[in-house]
N, C-alpha and C positions, 0 to 999 in steps of 0.2 A: 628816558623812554616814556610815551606818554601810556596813562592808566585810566580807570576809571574806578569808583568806588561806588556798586550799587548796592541798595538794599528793598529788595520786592517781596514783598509780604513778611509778615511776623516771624519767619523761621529761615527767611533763604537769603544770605549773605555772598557777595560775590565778587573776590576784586578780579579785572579782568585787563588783561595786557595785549599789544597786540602791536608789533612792529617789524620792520627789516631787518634793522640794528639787533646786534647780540644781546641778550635779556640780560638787566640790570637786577638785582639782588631786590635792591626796594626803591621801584622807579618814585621820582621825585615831582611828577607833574598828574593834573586831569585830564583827561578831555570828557565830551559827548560822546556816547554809540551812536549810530545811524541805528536806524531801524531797519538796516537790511543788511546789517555786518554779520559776519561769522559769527562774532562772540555775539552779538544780542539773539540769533535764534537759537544758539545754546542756551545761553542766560533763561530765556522765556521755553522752550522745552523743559528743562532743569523745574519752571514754577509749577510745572502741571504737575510736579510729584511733592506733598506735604512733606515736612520735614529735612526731604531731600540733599545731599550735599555733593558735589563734586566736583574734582579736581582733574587739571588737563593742562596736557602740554603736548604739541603740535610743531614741528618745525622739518619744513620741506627743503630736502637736502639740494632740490633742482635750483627752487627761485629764492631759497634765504627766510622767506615766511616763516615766523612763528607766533605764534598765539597761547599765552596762559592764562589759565583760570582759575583759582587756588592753589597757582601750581607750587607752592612752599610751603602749603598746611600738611600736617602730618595723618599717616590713614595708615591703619592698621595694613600691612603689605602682604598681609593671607601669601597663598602659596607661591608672588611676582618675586618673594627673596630669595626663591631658587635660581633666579638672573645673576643675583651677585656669587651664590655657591658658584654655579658652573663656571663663570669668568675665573674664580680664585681656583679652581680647580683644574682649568685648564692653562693658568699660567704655572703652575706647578706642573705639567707636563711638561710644558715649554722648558722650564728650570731644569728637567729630568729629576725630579724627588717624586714624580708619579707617572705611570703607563697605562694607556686607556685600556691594553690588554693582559694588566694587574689583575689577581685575582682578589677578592674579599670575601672573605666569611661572613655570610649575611645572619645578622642573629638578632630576634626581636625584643631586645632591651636596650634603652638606653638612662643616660644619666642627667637627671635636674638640675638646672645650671645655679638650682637655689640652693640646695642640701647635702649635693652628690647621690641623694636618694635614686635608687632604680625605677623606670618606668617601662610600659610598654604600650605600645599602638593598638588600636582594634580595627582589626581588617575589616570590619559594617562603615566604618569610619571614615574608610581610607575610600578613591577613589579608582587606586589601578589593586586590583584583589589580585591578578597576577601574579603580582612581584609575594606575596603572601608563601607560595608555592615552591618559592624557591630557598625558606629559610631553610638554615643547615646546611645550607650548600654555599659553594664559591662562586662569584658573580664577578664579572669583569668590571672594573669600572666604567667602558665605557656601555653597557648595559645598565646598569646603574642611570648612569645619566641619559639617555635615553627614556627609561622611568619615570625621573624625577620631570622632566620635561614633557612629554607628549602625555605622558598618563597622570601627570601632577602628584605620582608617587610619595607618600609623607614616608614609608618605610625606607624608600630608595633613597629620601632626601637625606633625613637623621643617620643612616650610612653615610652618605656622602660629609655629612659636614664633622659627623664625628673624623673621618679622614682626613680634611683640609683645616678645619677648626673654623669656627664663628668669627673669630676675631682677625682671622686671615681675609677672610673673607669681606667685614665690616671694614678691615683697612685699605683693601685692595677697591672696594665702593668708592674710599673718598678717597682714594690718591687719584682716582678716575673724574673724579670731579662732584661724585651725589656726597654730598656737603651734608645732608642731615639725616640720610637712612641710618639706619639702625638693625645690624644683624646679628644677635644677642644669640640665639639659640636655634633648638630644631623644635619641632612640629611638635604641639600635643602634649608640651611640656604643664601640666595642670598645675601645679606648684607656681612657676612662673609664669603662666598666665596670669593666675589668682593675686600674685603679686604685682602684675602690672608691669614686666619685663616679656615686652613684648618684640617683635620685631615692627618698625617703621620704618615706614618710605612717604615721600615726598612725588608729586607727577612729576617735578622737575629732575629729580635724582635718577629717576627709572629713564625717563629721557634721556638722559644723560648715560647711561648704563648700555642703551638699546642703539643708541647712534652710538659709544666705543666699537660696538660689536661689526655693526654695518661698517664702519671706515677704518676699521682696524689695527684699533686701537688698545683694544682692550687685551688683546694677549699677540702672539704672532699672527700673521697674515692665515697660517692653514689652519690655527686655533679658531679664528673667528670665523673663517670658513665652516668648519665643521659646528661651529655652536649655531651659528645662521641652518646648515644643516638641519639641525636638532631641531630649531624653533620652527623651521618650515612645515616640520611632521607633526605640529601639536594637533591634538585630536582633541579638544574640545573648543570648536568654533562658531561659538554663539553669540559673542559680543560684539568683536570691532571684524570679524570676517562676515558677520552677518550683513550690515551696513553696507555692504561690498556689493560687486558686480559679478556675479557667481566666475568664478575661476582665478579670480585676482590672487596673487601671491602673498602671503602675510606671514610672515617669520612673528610669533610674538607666546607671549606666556600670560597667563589666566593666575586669577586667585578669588578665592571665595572662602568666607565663613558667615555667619550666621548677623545680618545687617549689612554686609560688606562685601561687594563684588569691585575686582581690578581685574584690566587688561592691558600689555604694553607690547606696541609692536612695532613691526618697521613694515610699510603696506608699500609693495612695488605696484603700482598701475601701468600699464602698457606704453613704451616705447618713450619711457621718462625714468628719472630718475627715482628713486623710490623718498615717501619721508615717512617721518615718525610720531609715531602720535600712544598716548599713551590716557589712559579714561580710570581716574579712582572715583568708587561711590560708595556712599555709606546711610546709614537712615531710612533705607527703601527696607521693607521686613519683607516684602514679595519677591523672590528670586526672579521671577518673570517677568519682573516689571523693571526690574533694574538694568536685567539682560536688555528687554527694548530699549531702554535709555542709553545704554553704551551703543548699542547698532545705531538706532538717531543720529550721534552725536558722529560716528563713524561715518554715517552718510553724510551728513551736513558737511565733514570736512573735503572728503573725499569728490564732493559735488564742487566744493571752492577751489580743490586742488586742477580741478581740470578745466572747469571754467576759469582760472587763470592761467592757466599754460594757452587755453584757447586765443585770449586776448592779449598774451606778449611781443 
């Protein structure tokens, strides 16, 4: 598969792939960018922000296109690892050892995958304060997942996975094909963060995760149905829906902490088939400026997606 290997200024590292053929682990040749390729006005976008780092992967289910760009560095997967929960959770439905209209005791402790020590969340912290409201009471799972999904719920998450378990979940990743995610724990685990046991993902593994779902793969046909569902109603669309053409459909999940904003989604444009495109960054400290870098790159692709369907 051919590659290239750039390096633009003192901090911004870039290798960048881009073929028809199914993407090779560690392509083995060079080439040149054109200066009007997809990947070169990512590459030069990406240099207007110092320090800058980001990873992508792009692959249009219509024409075969994909495009990567770090897509095998590893980026902290902020709240994108509720993708691999819900997949592991709703092939447990499929199994029947879980019922989405299960009931759960929602209760705000959980356990540190370092010590067994107890912990708990702070609703200032969390993003859906809702679900806060509801501890002491019984929560369905599939309210839960709805939660953990549209409102990026860290309470609704740490339920959910204490239910399916991390490692179910991490194994259910890579039998799917994401080869180097990493889904250790739940949210806000301070001990294991400090530790350095975090959760990782890869733009190629979340790709990988987000097209199971789309061609359904990832659990039964009406599982993935329903998890497309889910991802269609996320309420925070400021990244790769912004890039968009207001109304476009985008099934996709968000993550953010403090340096690090991710987006991965599956973006249907009109009267085509839909593709996937998936945006890690990290090194931006301006949340707002990071957001515009994912919408950019969302445009950028979105503008190639359709000016090639134009000229086929």
């Amino acid at each position: 598969m051919p590659s290239s290997l750039l390096v633009i200024g003192a901090a911004t590292t870039l290798l960048v792939s881009a073929t028809r053929a199914p993407a090779q682990a560690h392509p083995p040749s060079a080439r040149p960018l054109s200066s009007d390729s997809l990947e070169m006005r990512i590459v030069r976008q990406v240099t207007l922000h110092k320090d800058a780092v980001i990873g992508v992967a792009f692959h249009d289910l219509s024409t075969g296109d994909t495009l990567f760009i770090n897509a095998d560095d590893s980026f902290h997967a902020a709240s994108t690892m509720k993708v691999p929960v819900m997949i592991e959770l709703f092939r447990q439905v499929d199994a029947g050892r879980l019922h989405l209209d299960q009931p759960v005791p929602l209760a705000n402790r959980f356990t540190s995958i370092v010590d067994g020590s107890s912990f708990t969340l702070n609703e200032a912290d969390d993003s859906d304060s809702a679900a806060y409201q509801l501890i002491g009471k019984h929560v369905t799972v599939a309210q839960l997942v709805e939660h953990m999904i549209t409102r990026s719920s860290n309470l609704a998450t740490n339920a959910l996975i204490d239910l399916v378990g991390p490692k179910n979940a991490n194994a259910t990743a890579h039998a799917l094909g994401a080869r180097d995610i990493r889904v250790l724990r739940g949210v806000e685990d301070g001990k294991a963060f400090r530790a350095g046991m975090n959760n990782t993902t890869t733009a190629r593994d979340l790709a990988t995760l987000m097209e199971s779902i789309e061609t359904g793969r990832a659990a039964s046909r009406a599982s993935c149905d329903s998890m497309r569902s889910v991802l269609l109603r996320q309420e925070f669309n400021g990244e790769i829906p912004a890039g968009l053409p207001t109304g476009t459909k985008v099934a996709h999940k968000t993550g953010w902490i403090t340096g690090v904003l991710n987006d991965a989604a599956v973006v249907y444009p009109p009267r085509r088939r839909p593709y996937v495109l998936v945006v890690l960054t990290r090194g931006i400290s301006d949340e707002v400026v990071a957001r515009r870098l994912i919408a950019d790159v969302s445009k950028m692709v979105y503008e190639h997606v359709m000016n090639s369907r134009a000229t086929e």
